[in-house]
N, CA, C and O atoms as a printed pandas DataFrame, in Angstrom:
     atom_number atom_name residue_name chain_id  residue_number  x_coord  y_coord  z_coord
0              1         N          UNK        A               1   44.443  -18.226   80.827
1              2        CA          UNK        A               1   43.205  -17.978   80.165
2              3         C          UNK        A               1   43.410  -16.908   79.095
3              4         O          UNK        A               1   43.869  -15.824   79.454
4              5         N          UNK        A               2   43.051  -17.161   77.566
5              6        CA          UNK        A               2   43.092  -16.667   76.825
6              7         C          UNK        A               2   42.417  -15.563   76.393
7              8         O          UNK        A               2   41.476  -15.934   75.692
8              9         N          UNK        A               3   42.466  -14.361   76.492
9             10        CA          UNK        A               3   41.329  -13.449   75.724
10            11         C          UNK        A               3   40.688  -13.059   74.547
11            12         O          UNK        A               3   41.270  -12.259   73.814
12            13         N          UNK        A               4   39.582  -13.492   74.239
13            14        CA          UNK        A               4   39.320  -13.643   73.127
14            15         C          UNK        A               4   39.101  -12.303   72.289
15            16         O          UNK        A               4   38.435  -11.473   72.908
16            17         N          UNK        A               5   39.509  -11.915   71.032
17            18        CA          UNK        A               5   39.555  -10.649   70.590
18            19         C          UNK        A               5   37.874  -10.864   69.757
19            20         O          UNK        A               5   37.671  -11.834   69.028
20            21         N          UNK        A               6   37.063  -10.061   69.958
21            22        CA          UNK        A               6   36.096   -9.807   69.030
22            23         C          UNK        A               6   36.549   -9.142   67.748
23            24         O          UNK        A               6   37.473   -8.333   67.665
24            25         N          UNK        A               7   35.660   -9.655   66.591
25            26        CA          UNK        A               7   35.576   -9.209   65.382
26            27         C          UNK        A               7   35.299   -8.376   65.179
27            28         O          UNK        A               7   35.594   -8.330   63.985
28            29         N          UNK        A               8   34.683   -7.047   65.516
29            30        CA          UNK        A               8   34.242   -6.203   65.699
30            31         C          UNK        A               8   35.422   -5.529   66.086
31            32         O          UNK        A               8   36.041   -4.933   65.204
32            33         N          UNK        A               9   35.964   -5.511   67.570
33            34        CA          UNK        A               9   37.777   -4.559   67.679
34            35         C          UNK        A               9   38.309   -4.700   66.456
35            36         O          UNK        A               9   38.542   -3.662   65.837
36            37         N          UNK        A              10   38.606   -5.924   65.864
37            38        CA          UNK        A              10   39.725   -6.123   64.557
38            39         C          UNK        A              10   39.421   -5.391   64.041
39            40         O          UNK        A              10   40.102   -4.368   63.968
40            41         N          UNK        A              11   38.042   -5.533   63.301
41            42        CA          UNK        A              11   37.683   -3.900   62.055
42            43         C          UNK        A              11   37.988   -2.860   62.225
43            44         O          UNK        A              11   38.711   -2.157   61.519
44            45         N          UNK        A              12   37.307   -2.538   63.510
45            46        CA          UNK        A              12   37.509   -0.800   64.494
46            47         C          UNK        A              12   39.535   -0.801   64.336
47            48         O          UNK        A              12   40.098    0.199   63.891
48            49         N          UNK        A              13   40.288   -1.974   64.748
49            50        CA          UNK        A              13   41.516   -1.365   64.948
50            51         C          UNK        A              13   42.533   -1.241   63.465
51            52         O          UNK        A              13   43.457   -0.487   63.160
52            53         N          UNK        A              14   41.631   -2.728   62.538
53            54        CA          UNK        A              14   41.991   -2.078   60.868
54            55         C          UNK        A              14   41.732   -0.891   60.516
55            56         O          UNK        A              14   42.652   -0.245   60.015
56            57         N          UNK        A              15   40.411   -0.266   60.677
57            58        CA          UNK        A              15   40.129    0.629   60.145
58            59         C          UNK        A              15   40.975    2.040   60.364
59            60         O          UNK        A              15   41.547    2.846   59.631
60            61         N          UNK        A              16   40.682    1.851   62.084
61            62        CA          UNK        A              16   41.436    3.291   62.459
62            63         C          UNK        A              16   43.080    3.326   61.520
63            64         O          UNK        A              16   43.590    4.275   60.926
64            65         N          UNK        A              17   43.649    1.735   61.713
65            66        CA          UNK        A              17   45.362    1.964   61.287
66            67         C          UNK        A              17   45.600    2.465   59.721
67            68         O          UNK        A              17   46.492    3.148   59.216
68            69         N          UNK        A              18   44.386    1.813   59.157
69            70        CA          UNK        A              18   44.175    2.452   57.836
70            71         C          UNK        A              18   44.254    3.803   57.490
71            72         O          UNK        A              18   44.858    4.366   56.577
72            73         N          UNK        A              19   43.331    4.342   58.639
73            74        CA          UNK        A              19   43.193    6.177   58.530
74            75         C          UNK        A              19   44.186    6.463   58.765
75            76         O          UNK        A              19   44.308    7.685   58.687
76            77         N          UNK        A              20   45.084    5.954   59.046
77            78        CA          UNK        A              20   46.622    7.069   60.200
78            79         C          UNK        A              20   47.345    6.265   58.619
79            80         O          UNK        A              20   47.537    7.175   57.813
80            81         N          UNK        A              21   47.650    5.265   58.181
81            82        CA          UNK        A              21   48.249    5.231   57.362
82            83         C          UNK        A              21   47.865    6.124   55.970
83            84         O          UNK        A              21   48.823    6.819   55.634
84            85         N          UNK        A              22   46.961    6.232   55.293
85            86        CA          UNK        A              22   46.549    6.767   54.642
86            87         C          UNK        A              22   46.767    8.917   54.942
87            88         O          UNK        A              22   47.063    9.826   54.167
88            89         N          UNK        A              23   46.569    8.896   55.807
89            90        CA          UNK        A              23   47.034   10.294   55.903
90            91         C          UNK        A              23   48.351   10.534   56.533
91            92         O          UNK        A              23   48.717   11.546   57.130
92            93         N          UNK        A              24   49.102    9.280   56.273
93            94        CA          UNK        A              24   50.688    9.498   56.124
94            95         C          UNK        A              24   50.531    9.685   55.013
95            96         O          UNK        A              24   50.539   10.851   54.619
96            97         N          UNK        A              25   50.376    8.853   54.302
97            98        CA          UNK        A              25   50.981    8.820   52.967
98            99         C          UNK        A              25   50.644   10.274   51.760
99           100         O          UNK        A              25   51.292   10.822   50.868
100          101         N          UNK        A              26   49.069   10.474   52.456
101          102        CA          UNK        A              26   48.729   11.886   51.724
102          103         C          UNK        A              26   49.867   13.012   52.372
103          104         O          UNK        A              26   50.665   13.627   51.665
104          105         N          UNK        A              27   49.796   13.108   53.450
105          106        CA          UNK        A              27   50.858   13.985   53.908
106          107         C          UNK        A              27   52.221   14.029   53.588
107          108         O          UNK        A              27   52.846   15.088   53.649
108          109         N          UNK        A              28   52.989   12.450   53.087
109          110        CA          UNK        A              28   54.079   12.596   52.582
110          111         C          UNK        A              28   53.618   13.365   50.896
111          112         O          UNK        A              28   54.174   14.354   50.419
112          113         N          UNK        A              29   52.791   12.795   50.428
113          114        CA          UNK        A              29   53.021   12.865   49.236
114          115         C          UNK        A              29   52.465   14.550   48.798
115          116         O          UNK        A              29   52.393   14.763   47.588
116          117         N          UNK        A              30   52.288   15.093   49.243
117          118        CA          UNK        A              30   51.650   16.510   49.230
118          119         C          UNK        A              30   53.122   17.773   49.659
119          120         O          UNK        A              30   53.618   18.770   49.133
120          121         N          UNK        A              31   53.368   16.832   51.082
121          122        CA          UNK        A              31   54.705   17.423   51.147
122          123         C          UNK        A              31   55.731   17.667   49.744
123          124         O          UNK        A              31   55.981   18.825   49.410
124          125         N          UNK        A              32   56.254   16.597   49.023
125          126        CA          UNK        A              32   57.014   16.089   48.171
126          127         C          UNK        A              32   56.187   16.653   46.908
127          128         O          UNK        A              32   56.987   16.931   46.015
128          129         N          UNK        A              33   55.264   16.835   46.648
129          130        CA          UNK        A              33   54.826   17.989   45.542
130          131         C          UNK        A              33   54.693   19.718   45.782
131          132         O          UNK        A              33   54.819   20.575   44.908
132          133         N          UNK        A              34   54.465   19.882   46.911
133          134        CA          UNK        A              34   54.160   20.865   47.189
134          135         C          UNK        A              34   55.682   21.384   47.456
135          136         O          UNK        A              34   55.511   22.486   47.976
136          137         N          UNK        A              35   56.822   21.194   47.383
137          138        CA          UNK        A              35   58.127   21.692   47.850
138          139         C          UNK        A              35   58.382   22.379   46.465
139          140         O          UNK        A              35   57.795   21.961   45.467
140          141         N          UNK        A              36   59.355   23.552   46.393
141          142        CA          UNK        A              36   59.476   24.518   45.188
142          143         C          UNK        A              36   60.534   24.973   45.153
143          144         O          UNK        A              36   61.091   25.450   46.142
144          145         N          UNK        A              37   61.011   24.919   44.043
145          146        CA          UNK        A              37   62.376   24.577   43.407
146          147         C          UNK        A              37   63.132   26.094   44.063
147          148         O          UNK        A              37   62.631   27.214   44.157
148          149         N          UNK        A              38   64.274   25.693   44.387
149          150        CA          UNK        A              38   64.688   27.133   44.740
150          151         C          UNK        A              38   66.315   27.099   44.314
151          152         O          UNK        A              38   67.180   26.243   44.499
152          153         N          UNK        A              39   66.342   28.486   43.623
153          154        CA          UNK        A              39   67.695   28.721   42.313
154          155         C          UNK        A              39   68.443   29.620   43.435
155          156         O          UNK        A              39   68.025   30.324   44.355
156          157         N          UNK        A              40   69.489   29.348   43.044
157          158        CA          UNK        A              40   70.680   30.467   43.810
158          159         C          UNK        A              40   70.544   31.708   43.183
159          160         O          UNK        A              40   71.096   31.567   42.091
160          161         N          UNK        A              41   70.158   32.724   43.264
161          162        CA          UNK        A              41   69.977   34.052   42.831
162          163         C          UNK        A              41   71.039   34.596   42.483
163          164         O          UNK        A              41   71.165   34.941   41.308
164          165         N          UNK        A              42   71.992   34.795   43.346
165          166        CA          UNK        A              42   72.952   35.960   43.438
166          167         C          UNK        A              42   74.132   34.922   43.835
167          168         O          UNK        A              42   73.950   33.823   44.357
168          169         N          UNK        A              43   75.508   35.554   43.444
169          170        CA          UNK        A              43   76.489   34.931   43.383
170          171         C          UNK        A              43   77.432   35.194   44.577
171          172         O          UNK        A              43   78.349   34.448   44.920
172          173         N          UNK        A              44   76.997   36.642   45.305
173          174        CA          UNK        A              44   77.773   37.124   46.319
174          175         C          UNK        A              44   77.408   36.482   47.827
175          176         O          UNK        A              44   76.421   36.713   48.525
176          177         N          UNK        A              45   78.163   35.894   47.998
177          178        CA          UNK        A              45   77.577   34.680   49.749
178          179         C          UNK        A              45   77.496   35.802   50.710
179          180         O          UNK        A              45   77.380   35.472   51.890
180          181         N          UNK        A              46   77.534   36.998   50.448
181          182        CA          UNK        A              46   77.158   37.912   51.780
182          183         C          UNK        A              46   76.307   38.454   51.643
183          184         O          UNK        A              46   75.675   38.794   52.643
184          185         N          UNK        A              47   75.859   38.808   50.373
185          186        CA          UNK        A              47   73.997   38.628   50.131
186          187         C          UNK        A              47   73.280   37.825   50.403
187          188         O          UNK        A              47   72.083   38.092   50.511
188          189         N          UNK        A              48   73.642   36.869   50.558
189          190        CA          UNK        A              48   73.051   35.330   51.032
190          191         C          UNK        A              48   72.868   35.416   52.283
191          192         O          UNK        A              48   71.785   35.741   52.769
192          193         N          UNK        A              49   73.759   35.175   52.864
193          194        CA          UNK        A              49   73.395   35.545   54.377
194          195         C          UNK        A              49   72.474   36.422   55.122
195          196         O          UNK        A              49   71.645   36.267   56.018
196          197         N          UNK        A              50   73.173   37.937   54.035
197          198        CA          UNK        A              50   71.936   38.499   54.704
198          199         C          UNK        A              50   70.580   38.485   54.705
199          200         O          UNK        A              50   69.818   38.958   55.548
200          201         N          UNK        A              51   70.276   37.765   53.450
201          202        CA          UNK        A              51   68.847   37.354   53.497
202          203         C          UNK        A              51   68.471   36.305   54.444
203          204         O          UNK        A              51   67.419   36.286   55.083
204          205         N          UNK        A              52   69.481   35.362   54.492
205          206        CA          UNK        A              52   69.328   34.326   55.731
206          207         C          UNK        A              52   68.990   35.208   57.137
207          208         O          UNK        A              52   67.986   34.957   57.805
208          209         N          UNK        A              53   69.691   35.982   57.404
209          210        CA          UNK        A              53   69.337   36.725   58.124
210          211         C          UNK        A              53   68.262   37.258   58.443
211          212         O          UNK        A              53   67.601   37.059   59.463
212          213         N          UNK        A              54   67.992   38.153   57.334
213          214        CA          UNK        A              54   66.619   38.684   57.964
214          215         C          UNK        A              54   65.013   38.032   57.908
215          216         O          UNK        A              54   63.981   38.372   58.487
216          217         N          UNK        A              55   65.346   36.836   56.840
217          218        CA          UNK        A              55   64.445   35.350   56.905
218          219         C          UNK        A              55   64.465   35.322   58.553
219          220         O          UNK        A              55   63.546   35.822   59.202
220          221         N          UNK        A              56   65.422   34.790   59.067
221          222        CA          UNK        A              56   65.594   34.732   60.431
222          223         C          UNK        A              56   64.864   35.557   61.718
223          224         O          UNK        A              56   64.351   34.976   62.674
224          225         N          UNK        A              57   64.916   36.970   61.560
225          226        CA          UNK        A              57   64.364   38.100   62.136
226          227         C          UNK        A              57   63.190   38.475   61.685
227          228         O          UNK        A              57   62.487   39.015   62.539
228          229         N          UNK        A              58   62.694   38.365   60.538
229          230        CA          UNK        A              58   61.085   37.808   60.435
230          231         C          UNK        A              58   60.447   36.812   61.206
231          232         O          UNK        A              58   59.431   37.022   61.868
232          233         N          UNK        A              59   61.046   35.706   61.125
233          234        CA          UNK        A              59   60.697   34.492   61.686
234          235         C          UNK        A              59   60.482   34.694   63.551
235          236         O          UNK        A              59   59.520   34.369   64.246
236          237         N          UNK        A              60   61.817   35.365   63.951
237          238        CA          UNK        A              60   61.434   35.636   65.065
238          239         C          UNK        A              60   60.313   36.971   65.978
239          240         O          UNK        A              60   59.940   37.175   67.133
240          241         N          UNK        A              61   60.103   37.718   64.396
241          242        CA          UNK        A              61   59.009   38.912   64.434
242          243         C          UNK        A              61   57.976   37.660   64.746
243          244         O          UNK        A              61   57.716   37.393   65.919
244          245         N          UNK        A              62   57.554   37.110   63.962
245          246        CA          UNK        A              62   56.472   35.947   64.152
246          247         C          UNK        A              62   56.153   35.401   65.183
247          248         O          UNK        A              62   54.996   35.256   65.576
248          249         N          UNK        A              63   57.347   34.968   65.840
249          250        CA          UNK        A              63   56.655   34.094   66.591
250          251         C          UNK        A              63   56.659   35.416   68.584
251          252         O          UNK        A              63   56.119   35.156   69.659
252          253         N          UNK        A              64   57.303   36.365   68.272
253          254        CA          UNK        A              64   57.265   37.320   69.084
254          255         C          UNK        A              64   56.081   38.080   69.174
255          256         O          UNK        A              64   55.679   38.649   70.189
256          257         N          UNK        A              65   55.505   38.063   67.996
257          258        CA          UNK        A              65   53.664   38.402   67.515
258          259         C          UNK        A              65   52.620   37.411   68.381
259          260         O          UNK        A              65   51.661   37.646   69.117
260          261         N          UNK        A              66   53.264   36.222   67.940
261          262        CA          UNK        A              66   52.145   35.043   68.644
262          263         C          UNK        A              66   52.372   34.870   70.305
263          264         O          UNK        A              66   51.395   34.528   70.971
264          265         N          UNK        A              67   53.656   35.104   70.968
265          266        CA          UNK        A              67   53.879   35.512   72.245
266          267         C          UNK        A              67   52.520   36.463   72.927
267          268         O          UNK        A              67   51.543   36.304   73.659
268          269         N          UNK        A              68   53.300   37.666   72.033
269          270        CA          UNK        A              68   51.985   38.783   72.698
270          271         C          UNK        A              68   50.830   38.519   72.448
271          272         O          UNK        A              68   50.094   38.668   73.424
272          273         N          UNK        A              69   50.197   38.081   71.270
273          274        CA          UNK        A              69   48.572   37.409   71.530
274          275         C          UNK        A              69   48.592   36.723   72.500
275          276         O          UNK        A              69   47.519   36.866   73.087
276          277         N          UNK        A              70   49.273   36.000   73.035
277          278        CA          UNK        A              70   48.899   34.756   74.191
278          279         C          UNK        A              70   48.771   35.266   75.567
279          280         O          UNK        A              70   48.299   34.692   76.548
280          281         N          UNK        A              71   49.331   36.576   75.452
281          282        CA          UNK        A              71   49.990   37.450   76.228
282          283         C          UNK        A              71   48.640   37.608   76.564
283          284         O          UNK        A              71   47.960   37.151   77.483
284          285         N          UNK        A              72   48.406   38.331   75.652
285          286        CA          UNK        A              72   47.054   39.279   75.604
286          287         C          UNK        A              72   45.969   38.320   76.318
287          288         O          UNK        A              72   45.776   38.281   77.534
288          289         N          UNK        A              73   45.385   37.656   75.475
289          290        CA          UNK        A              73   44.681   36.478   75.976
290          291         C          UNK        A              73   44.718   36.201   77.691
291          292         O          UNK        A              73   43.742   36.145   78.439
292          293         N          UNK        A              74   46.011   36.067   78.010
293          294        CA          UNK        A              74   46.087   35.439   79.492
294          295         C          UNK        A              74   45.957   36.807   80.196
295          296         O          UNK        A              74   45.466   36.529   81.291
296          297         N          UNK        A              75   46.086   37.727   80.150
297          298        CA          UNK        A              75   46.171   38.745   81.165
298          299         C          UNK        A              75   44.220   38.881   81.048
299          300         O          UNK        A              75   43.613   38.510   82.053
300          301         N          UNK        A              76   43.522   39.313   80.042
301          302        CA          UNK        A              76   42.234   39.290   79.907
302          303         C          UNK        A              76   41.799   37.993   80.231
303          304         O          UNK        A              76   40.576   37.896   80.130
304          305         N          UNK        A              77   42.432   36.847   80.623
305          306        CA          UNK        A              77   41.536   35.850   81.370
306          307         C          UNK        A              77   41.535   36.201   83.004
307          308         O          UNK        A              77   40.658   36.428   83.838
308          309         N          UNK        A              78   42.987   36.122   83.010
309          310        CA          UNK        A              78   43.011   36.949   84.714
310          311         C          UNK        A              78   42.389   37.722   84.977
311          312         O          UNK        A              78   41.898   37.421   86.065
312          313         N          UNK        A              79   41.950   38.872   84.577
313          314        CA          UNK        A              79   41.357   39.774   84.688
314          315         C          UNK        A              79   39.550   39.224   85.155
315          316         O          UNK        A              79   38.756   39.556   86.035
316          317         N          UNK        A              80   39.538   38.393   84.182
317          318        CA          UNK        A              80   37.904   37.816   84.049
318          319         C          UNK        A              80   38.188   37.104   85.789
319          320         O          UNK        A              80   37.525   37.534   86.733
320          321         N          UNK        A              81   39.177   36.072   85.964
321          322        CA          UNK        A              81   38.980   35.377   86.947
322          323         C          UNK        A              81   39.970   36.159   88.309
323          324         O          UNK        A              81   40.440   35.758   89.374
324          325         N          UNK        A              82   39.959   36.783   87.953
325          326        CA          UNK        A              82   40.747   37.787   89.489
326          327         C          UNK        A              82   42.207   36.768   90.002
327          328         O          UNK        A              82   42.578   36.594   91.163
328          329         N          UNK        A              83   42.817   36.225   88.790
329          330        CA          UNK        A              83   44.120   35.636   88.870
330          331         C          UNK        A              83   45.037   36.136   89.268
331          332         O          UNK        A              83   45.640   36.344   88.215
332          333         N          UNK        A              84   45.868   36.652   90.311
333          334        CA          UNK        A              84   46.778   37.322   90.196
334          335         C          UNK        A              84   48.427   37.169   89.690
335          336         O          UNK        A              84   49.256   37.956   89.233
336          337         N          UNK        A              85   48.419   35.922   89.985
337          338        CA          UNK        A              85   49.756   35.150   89.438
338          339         C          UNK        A              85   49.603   34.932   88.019
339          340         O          UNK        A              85   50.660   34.928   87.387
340          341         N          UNK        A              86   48.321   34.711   87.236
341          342        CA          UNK        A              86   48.108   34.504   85.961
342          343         C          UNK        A              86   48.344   35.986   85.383
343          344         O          UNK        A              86   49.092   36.149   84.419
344          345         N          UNK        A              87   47.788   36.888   85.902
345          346        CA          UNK        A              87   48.093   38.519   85.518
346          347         C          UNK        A              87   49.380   38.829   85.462
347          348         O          UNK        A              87   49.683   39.617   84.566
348          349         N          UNK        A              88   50.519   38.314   86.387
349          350        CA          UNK        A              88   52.072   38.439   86.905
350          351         C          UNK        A              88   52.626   37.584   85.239
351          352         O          UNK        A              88   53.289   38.064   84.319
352          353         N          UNK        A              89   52.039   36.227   85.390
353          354        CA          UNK        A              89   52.890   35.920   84.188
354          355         C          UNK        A              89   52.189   36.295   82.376
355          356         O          UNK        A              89   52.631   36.058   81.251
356          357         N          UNK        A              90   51.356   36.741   82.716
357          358        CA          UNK        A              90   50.228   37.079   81.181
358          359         C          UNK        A              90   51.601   38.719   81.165
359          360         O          UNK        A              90   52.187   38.955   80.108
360          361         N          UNK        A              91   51.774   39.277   81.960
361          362        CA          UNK        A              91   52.830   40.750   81.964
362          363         C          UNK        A              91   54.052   40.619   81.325
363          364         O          UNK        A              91   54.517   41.235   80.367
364          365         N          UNK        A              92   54.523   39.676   82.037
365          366        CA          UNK        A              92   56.048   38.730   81.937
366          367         C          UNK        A              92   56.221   38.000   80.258
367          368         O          UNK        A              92   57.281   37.910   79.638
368          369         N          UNK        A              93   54.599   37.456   79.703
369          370        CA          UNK        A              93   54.683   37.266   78.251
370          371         C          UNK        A              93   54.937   38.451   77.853
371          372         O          UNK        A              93   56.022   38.667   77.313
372          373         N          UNK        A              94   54.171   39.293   77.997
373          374        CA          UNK        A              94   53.868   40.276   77.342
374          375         C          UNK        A              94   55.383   41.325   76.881
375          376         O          UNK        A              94   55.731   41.786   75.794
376          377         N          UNK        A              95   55.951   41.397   78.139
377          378        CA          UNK        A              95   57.234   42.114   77.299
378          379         C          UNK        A              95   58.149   41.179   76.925
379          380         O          UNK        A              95   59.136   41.533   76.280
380          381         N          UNK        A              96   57.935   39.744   77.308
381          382        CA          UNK        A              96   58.975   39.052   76.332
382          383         C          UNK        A              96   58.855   38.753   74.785
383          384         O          UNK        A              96   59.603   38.313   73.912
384          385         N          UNK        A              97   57.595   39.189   74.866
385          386        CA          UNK        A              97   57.024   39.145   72.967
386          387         C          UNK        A              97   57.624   40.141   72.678
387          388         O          UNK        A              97   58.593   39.977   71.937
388          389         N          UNK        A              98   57.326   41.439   73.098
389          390        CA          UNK        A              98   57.978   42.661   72.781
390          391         C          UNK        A              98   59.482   42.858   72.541
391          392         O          UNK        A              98   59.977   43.609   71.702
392          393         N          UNK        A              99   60.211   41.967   73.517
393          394        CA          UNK        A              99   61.647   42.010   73.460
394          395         C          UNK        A              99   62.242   41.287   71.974
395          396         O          UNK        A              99   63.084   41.655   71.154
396          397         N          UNK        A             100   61.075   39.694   72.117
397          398        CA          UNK        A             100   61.405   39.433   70.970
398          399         C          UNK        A             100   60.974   39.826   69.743
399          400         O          UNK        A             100   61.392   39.126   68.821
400          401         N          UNK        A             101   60.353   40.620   69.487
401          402        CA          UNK        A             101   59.739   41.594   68.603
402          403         C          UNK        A             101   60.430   42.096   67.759
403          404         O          UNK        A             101   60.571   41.915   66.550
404          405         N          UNK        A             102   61.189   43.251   69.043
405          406        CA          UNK        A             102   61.997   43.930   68.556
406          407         C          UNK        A             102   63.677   43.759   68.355
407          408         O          UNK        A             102   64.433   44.658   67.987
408          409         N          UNK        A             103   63.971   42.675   68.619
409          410        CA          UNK        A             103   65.222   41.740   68.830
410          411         C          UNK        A             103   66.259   42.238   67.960
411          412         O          UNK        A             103   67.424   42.427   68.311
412          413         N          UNK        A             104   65.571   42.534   66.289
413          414        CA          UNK        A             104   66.561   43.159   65.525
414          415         C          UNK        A             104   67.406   44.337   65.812
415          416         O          UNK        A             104   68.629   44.471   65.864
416          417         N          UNK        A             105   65.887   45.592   66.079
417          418        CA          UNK        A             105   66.317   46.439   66.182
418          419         C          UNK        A             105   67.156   47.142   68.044
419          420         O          UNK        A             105   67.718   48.138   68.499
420          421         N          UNK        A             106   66.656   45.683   68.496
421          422        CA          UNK        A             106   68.157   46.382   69.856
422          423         C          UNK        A             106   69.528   45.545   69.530
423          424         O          UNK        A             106   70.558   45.881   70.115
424          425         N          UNK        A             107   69.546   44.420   68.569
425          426        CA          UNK        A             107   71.002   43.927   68.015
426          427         C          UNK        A             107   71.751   44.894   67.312
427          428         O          UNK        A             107   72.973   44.900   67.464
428          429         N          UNK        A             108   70.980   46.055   66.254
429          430        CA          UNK        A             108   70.975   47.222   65.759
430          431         C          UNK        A             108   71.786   48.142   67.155
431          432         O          UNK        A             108   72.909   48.208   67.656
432          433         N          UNK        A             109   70.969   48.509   67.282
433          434        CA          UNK        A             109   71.321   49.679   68.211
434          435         C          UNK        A             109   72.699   49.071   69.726
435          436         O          UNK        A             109   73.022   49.764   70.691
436          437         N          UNK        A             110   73.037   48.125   69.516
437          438        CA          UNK        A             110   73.871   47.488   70.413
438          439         C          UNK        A             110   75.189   47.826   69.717
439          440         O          UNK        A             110   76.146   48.482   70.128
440          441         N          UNK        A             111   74.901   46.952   68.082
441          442        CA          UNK        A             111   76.103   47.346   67.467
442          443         C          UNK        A             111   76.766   48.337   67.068
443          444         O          UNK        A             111   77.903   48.443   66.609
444          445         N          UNK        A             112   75.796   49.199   67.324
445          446        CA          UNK        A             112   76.270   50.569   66.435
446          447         C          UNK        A             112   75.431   51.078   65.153
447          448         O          UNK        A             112   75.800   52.073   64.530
């Protein structure tokens, strides 16, 4: 026994595939304009790096920032709901944001 598809799904499932295609294509094409030309500056490759570098240690300032908000967040929910295991690991974010925070400056102080 065959199931018959209503005319009505077809539209609903054109339409939706339309939307997802269509905001591929804006999304590729926004990508592919929006990208910006980037010149080699400097000729010395150990200047290079080190900017790679500290691109790098920003990047991980960042996301060691967004750690501890979450941090933050979960320990003040525990708090609201008398969580105690949620309080244990909202702590456990909390200095691992910090660790990664400061990541540079104990690679710093490791090396010398």
């Amino acid at each position: 026994m065959k199931k018959r598809i209503k005319k009505e799904e077809i539209e609903k499932k054109s339409k939706k595939s339309f939307k997802i295609y269509l905001f591929i294509l804006i999304s590729l094409g926004l990508m592919f304009i929006l990208i910006p030309n980037v010149f080699a500056a400097e000729d010395d490759p150990i200047s290079v790096v080190n900017n790679l570098s500290d691109f790098i240690f920003q990047l991980t300032k960042v996301i060691g920032g967004i750690i501890v908000g979450y941090a933050i967040v979960q320990i003040g929910l525990s708090f609201t709901s008398h969580d105690a295991s949620q309080r244990a690991n909202g702590f456990l974010f909390f200095a691992g944001g910090v660790i990664i925070m400061c990541s540079k400056t104990i690679l710093n102080i490791i090396s010398g």
